[in-house]
PDB file as gemmi writes it, atoms N, CA and C in Angstrom:
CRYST1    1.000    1.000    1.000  90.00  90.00  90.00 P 1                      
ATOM      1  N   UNK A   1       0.842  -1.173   0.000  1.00  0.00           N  
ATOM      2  CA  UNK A   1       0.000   0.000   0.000  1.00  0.00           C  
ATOM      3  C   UNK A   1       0.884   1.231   0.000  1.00  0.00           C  
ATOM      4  N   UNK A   2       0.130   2.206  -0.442  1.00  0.00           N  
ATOM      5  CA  UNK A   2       1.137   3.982  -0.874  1.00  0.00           C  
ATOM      6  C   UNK A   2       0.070   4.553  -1.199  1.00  0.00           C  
ATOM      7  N   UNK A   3       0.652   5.359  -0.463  1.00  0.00           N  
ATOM      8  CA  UNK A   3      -0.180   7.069  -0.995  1.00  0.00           C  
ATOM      9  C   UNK A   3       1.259   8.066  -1.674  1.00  0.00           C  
ATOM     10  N   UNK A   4       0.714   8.777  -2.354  1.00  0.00           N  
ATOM     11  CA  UNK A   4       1.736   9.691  -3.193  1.00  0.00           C  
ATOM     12  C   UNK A   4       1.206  10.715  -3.535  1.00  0.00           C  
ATOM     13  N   UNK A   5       1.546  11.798  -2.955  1.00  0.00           N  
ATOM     14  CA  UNK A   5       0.587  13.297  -3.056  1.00  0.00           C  
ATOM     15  C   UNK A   5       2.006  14.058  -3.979  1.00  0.00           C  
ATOM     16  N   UNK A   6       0.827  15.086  -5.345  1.00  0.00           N  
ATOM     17  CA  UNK A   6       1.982  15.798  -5.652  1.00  0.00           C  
ATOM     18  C   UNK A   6       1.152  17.290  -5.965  1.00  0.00           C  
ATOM     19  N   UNK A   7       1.616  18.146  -5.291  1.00  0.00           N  
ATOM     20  CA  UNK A   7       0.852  19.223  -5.190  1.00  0.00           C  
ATOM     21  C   UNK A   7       0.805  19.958  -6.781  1.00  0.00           C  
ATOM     22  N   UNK A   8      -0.319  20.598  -7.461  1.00  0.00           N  
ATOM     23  CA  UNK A   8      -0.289  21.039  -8.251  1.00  0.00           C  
ATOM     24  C   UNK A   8       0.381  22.645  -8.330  1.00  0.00           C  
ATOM     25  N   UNK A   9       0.560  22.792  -9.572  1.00  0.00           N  
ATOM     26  CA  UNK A   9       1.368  24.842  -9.664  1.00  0.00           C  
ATOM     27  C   UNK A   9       0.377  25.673 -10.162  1.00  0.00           C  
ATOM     28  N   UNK A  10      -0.528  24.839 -11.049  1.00  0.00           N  
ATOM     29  CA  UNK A  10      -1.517  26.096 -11.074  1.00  0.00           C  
ATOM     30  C   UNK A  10      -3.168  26.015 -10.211  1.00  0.00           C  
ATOM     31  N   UNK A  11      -3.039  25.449  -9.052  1.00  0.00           N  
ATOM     32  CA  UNK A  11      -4.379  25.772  -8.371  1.00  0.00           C  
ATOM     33  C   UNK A  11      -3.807  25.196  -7.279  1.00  0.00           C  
ATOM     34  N   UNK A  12      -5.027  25.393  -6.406  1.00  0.00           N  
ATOM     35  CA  UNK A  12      -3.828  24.908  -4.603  1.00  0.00           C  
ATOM     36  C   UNK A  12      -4.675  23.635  -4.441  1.00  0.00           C  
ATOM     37  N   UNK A  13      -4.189  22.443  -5.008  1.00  0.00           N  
ATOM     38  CA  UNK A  13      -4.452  21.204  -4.983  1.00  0.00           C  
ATOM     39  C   UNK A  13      -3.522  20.454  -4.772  1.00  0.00           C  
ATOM     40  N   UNK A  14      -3.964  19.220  -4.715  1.00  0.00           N  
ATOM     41  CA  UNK A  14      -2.618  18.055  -3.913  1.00  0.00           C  
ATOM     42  C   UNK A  14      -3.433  16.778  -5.062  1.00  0.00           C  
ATOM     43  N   UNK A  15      -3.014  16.567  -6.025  1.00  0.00           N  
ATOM     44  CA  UNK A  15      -2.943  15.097  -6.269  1.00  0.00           C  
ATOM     45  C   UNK A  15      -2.545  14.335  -5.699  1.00  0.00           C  
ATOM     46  N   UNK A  16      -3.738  13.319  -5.097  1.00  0.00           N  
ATOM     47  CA  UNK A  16      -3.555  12.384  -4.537  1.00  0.00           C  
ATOM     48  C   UNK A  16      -3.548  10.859  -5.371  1.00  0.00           C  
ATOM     49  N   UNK A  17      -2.759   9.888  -5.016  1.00  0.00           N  
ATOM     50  CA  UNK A  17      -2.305   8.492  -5.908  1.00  0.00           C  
ATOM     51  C   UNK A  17      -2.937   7.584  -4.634  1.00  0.00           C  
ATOM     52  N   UNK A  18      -3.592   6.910  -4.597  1.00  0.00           N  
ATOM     53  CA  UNK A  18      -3.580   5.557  -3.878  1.00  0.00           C  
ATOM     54  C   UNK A  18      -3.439   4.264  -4.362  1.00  0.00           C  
ATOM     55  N   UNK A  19      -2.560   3.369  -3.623  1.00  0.00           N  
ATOM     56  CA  UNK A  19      -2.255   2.076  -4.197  1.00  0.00           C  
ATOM     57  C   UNK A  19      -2.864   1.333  -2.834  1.00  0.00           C  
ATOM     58  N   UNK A  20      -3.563   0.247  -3.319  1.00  0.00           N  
ATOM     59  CA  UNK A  20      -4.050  -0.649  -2.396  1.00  0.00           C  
ATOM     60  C   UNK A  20      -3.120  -2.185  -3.313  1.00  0.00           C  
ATOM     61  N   UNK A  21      -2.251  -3.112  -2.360  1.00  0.00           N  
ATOM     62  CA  UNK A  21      -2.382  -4.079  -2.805  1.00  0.00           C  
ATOM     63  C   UNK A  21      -2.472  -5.435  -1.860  1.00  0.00           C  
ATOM     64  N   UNK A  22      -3.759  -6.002  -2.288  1.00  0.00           N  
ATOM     65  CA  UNK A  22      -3.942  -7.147  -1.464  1.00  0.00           C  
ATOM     66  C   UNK A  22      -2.997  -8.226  -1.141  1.00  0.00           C  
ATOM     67  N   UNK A  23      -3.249  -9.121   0.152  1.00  0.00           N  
ATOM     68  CA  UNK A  23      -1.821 -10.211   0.305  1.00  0.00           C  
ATOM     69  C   UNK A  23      -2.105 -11.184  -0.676  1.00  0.00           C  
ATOM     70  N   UNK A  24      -3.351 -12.000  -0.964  1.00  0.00           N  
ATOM     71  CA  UNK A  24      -3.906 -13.265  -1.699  1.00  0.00           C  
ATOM     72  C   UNK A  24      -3.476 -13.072  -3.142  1.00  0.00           C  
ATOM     73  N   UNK A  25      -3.292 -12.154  -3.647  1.00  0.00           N  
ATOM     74  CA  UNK A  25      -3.019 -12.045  -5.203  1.00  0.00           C  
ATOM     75  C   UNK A  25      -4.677 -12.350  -6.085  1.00  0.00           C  
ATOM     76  N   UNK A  26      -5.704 -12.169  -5.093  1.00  0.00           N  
ATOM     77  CA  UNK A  26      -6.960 -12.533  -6.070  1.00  0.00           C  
ATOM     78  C   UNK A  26      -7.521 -11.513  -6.478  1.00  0.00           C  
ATOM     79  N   UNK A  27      -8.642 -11.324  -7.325  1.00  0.00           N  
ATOM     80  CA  UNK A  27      -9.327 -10.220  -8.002  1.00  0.00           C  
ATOM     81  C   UNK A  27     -10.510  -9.657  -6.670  1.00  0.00           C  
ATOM     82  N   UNK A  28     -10.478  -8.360  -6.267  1.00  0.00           N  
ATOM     83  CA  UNK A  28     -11.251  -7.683  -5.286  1.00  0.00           C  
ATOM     84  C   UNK A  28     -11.809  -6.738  -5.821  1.00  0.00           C  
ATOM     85  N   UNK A  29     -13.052  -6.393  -5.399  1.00  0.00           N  
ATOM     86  CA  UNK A  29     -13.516  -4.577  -5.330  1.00  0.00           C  
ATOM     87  C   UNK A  29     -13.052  -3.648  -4.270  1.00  0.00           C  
ATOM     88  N   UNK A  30     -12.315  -2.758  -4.727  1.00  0.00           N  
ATOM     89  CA  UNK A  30     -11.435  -2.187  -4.081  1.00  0.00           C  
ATOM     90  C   UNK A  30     -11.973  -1.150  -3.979  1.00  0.00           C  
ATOM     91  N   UNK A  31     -12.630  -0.149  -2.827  1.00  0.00           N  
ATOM     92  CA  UNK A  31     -12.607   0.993  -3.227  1.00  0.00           C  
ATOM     93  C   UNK A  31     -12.099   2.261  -1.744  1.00  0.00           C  
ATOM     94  N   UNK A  32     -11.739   3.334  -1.920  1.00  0.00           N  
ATOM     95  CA  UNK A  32     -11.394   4.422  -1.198  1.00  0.00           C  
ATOM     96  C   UNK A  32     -12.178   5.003  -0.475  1.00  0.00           C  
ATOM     97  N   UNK A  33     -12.638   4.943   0.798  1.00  0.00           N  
ATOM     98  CA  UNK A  33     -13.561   6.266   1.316  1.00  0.00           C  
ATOM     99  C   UNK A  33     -13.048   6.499   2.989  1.00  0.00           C  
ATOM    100  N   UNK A  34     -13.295   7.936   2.488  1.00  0.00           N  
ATOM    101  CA  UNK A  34     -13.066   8.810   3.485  1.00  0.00           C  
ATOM    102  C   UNK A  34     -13.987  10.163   3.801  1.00  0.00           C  
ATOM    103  N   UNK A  35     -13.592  10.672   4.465  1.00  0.00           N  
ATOM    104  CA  UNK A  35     -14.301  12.421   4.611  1.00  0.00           C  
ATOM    105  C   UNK A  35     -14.574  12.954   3.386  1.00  0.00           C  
ATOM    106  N   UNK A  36     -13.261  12.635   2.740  1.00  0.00           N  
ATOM    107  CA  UNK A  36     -13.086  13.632   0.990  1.00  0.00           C  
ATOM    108  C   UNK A  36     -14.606  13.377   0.156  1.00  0.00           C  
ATOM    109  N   UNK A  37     -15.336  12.077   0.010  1.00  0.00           N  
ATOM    110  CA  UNK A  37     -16.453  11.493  -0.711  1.00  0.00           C  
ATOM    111  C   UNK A  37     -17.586  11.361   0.123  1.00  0.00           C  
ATOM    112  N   UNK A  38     -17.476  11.581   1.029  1.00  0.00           N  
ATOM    113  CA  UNK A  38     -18.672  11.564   2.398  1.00  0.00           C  
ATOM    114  C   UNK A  38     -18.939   9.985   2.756  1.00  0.00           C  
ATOM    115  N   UNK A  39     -17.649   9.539   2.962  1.00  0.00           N  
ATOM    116  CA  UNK A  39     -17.731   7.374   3.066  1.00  0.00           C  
ATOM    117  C   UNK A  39     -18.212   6.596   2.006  1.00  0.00           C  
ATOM    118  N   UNK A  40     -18.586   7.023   0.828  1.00  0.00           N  
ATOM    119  CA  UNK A  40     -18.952   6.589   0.011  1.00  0.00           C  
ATOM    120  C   UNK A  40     -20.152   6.606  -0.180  1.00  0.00           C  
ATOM    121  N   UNK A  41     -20.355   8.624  -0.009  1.00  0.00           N  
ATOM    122  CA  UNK A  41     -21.955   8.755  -0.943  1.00  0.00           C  
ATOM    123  C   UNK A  41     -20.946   8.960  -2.594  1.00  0.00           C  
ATOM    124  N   UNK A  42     -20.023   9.617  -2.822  1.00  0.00           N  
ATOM    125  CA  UNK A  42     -19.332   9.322  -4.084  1.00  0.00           C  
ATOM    126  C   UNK A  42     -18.112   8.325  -4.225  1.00  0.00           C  
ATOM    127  N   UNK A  43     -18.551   7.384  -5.400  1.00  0.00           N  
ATOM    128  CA  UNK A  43     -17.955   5.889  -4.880  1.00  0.00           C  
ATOM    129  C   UNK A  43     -16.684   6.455  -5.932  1.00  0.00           C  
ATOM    130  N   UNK A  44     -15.462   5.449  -4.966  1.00  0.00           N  
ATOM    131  CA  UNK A  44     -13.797   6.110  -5.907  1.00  0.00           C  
ATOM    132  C   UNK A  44     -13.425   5.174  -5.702  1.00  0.00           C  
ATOM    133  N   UNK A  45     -14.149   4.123  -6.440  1.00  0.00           N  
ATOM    134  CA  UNK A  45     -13.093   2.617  -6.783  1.00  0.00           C  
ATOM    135  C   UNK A  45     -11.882   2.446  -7.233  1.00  0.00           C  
ATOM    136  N   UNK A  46     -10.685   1.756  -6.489  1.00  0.00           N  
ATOM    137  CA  UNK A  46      -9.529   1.758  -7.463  1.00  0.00           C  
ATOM    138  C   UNK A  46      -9.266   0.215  -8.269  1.00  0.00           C  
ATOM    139  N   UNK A  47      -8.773   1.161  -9.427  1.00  0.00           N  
ATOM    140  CA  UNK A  47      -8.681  -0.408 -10.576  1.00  0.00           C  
ATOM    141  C   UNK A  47      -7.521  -1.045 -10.653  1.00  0.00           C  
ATOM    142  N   UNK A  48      -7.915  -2.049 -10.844  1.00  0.00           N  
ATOM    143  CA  UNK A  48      -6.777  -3.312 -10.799  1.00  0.00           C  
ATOM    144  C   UNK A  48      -5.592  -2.762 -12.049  1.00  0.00           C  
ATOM    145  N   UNK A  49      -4.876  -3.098 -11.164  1.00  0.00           N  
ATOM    146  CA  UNK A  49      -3.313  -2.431 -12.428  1.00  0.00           C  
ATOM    147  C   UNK A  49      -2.941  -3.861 -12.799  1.00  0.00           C  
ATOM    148  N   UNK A  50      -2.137  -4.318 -14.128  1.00  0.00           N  
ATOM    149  CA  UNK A  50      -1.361  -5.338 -14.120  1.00  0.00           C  
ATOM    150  C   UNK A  50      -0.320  -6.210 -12.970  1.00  0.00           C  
ATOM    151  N   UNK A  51       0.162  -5.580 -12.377  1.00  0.00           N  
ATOM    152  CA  UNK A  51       0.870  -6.151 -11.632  1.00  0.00           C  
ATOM    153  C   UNK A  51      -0.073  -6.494 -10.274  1.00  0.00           C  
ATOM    154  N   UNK A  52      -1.359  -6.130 -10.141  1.00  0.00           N  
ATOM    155  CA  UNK A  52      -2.447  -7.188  -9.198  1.00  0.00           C  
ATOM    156  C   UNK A  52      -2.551  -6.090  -8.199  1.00  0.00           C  
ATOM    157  N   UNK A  53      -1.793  -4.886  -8.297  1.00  0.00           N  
ATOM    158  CA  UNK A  53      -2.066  -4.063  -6.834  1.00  0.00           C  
ATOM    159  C   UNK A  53      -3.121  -2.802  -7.870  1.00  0.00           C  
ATOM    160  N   UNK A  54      -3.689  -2.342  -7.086  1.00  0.00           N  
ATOM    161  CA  UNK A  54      -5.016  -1.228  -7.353  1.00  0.00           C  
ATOM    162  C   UNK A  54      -4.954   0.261  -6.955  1.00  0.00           C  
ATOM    163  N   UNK A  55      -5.187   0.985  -7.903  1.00  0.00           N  
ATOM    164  CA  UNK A  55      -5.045   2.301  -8.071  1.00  0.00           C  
ATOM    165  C   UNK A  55      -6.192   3.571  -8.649  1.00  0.00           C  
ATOM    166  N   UNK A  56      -6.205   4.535  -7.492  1.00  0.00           N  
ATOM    167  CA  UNK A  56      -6.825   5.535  -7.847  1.00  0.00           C  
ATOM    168  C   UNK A  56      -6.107   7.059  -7.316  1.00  0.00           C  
ATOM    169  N   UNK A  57      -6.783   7.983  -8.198  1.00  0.00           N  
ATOM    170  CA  UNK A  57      -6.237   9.520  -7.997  1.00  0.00           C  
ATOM    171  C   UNK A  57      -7.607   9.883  -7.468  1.00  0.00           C  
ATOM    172  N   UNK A  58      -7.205  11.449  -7.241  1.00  0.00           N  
ATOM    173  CA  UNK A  58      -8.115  11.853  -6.931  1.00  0.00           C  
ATOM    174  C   UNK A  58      -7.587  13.889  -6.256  1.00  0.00           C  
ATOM    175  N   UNK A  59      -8.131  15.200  -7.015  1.00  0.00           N  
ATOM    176  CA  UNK A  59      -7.553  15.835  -6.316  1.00  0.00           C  
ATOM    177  C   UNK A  59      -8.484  16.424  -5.241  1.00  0.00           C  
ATOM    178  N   UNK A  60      -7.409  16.512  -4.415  1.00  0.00           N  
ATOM    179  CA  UNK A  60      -8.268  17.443  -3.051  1.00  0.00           C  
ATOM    180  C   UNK A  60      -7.414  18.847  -2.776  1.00  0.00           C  
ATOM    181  N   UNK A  61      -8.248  19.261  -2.060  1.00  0.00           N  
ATOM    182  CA  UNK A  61      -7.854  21.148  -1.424  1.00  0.00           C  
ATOM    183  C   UNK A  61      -6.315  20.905  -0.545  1.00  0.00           C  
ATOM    184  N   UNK A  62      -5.228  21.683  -1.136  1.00  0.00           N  
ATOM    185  CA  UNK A  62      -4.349  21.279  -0.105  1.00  0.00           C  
ATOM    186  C   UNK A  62      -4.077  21.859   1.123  1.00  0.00           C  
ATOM    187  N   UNK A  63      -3.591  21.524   2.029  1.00  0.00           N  
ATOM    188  CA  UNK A  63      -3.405  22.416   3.707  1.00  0.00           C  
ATOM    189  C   UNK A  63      -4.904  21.812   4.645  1.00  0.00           C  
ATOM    190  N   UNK A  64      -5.689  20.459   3.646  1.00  0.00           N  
ATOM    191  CA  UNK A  64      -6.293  20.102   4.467  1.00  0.00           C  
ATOM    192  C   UNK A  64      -5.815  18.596   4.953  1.00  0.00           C  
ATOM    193  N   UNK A  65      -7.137  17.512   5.851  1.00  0.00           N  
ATOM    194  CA  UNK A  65      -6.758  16.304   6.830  1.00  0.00           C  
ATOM    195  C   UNK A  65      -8.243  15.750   6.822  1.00  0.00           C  
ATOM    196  N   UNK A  66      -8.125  14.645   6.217  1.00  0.00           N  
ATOM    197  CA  UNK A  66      -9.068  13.803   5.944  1.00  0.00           C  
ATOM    198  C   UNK A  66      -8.950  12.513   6.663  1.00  0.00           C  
ATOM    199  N   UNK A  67      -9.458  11.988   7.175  1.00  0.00           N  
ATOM    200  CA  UNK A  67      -9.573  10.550   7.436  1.00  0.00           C  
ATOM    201  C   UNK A  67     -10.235   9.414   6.198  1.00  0.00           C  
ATOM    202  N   UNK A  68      -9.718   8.106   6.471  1.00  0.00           N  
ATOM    203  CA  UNK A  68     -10.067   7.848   5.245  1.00  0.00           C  
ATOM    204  C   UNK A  68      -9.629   5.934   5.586  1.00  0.00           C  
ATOM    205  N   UNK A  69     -10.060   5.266   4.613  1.00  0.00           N  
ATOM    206  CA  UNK A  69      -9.810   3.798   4.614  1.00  0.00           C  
ATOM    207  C   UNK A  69      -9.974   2.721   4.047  1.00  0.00           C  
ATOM    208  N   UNK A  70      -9.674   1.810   3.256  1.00  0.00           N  
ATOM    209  CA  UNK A  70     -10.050   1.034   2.064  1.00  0.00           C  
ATOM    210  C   UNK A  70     -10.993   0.303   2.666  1.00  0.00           C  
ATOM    211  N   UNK A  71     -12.028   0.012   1.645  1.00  0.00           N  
ATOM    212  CA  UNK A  71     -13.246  -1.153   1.825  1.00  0.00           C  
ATOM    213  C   UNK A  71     -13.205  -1.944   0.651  1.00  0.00           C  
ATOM    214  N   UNK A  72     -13.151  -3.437   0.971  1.00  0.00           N  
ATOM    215  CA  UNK A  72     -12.482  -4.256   0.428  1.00  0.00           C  
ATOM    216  C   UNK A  72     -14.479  -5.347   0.067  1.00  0.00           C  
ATOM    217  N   UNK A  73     -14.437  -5.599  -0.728  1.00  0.00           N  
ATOM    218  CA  UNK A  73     -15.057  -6.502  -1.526  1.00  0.00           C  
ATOM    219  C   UNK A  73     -16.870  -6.454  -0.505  1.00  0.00           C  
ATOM    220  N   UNK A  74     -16.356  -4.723  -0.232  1.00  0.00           N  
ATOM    221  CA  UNK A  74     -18.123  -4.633   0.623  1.00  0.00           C  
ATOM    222  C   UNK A  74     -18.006  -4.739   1.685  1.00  0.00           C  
ATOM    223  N   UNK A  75     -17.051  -5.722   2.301  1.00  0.00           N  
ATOM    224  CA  UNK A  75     -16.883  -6.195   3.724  1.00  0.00           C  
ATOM    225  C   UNK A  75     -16.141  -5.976   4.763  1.00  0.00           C  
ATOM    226  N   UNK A  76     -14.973  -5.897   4.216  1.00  0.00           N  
ATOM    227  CA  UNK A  76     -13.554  -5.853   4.912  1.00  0.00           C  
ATOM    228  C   UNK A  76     -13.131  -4.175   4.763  1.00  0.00           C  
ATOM    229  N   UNK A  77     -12.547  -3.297   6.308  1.00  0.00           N  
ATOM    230  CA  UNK A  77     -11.879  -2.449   5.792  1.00  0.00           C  
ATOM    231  C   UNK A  77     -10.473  -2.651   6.233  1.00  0.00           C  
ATOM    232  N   UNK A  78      -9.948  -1.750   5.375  1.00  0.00           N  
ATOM    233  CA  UNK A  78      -8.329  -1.870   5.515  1.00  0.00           C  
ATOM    234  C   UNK A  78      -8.012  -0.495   5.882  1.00  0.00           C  
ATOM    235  N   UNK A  79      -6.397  -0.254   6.769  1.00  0.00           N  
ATOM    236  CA  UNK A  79      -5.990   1.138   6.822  1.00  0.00           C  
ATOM    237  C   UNK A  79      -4.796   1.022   5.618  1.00  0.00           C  
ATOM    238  N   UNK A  80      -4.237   2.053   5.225  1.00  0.00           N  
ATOM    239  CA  UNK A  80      -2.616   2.266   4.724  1.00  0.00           C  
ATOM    240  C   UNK A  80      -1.697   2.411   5.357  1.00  0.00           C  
ATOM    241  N   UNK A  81      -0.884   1.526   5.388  1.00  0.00           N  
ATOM    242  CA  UNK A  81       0.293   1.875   5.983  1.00  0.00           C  
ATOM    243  C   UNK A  81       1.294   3.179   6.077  1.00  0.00           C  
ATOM    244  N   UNK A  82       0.453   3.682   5.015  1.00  0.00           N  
ATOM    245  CA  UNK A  82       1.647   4.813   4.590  1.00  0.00           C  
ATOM    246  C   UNK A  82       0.544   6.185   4.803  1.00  0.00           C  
ATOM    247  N   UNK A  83      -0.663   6.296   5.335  1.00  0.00           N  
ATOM    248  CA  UNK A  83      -1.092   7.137   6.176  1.00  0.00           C  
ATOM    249  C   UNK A  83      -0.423   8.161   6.797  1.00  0.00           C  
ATOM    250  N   UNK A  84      -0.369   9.219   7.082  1.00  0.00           N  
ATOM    251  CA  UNK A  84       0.071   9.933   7.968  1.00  0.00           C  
ATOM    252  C   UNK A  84       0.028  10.215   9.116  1.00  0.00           C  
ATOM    253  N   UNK A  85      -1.414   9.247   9.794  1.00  0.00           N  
ATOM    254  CA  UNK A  85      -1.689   9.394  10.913  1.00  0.00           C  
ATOM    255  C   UNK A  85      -2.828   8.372  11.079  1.00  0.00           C  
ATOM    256  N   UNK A  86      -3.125   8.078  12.631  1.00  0.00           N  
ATOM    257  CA  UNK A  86      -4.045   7.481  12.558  1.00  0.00           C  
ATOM    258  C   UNK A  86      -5.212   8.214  13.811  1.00  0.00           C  
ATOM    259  N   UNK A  87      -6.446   7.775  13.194  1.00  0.00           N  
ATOM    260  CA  UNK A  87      -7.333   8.100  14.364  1.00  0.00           C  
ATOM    261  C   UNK A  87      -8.350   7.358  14.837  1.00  0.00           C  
ATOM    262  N   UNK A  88      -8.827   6.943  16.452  1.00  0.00           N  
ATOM    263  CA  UNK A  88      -9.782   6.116  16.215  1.00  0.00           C  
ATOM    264  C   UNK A  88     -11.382   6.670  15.466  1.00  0.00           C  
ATOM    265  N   UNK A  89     -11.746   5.134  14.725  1.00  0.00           N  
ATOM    266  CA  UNK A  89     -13.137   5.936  14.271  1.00  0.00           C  
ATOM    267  C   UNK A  89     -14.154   5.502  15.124  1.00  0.00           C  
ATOM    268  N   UNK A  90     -15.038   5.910  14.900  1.00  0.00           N  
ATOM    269  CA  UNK A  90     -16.609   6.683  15.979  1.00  0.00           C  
ATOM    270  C   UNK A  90     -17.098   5.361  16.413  1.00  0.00           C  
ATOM    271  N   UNK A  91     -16.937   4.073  15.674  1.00  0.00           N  
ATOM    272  CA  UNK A  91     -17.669   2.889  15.754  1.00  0.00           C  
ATOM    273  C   UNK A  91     -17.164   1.851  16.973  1.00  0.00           C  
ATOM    274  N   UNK A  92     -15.434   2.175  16.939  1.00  0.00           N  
ATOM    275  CA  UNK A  92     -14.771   1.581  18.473  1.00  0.00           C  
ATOM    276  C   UNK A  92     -14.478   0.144  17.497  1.00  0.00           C  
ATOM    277  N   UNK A  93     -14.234   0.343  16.086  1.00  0.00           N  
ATOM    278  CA  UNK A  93     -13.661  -0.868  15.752  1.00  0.00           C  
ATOM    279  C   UNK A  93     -12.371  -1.041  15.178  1.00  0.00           C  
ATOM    280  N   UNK A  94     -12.212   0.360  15.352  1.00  0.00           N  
ATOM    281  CA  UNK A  94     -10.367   0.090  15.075  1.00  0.00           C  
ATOM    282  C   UNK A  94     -10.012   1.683  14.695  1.00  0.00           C  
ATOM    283  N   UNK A  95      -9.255   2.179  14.017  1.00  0.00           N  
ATOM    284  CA  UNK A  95      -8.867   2.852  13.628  1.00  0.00           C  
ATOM    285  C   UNK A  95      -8.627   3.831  12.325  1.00  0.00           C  
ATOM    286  N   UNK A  96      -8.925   4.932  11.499  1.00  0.00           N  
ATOM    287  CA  UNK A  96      -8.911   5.505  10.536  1.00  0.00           C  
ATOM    288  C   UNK A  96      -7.747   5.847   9.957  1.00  0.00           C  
ATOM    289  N   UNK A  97      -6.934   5.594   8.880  1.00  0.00           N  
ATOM    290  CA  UNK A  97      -5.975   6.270   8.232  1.00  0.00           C  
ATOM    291  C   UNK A  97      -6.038   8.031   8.268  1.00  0.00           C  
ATOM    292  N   UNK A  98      -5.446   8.970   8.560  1.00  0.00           N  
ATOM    293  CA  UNK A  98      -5.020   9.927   8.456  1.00  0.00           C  
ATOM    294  C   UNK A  98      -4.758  10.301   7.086  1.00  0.00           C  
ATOM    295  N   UNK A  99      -5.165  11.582   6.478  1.00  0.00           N  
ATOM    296  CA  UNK A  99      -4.310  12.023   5.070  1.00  0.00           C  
ATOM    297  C   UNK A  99      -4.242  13.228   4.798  1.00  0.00           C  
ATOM    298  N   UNK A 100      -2.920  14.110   4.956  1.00  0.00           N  
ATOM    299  CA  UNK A 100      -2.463  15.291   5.105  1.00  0.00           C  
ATOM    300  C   UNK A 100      -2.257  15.886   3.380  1.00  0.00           C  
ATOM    301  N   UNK A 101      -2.850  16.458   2.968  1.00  0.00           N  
ATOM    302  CA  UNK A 101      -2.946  17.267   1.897  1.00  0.00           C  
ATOM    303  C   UNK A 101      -1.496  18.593   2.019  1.00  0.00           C  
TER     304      UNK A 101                                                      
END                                                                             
């Protein structure tokens, strides 16, 4: 898993990259939600790349902090390792990825 932010020059944005890649090597629905999409009232699936790990962009406002966390085949969520932070979420079942714009 990776996140890779690269701030834009002409507007104050942060391209954001997410890589999700599963341990099993099998085909998943992968998708991203956080604050940025409202948990997935706007769905930001990432697509399977050749090499089996999954990828999406996405730009956001920079100088902001989103929480955020993969949901895996509907069921399962995942954090990123490469988060910037973590926080617990509201439900008391674990924890939210952090993401610093």
């Amino acid at each position: 898993m990776s996140i890779t932010k690269k701030p834009l020059k002409v507007r104050p944005e942060c391209r954001v990259t997410f890589s999700y890649r599963p341990n099993d090597g099998e085909k998943h629905r992968v998708e991203v939600r956080g604050d940025f999409n409202g948990w997935g009232d706007e769905t930001l699936p990432l697509k399977r790349q050749r090499d089996g790990s999954y990828r999406t962009s996405v730009s956001l406002p920079q100088g902001s902090e989103y929480a955020f966390r993969y949901l895996i085949d509907e069921e399962r969520w995942d954090n990123d390792e490469a988060a910037d932070d973590y926080v617990p979420n509201p439900y008391g079942t674990g924890d939210n990825g952090v993401l610093r714009t």
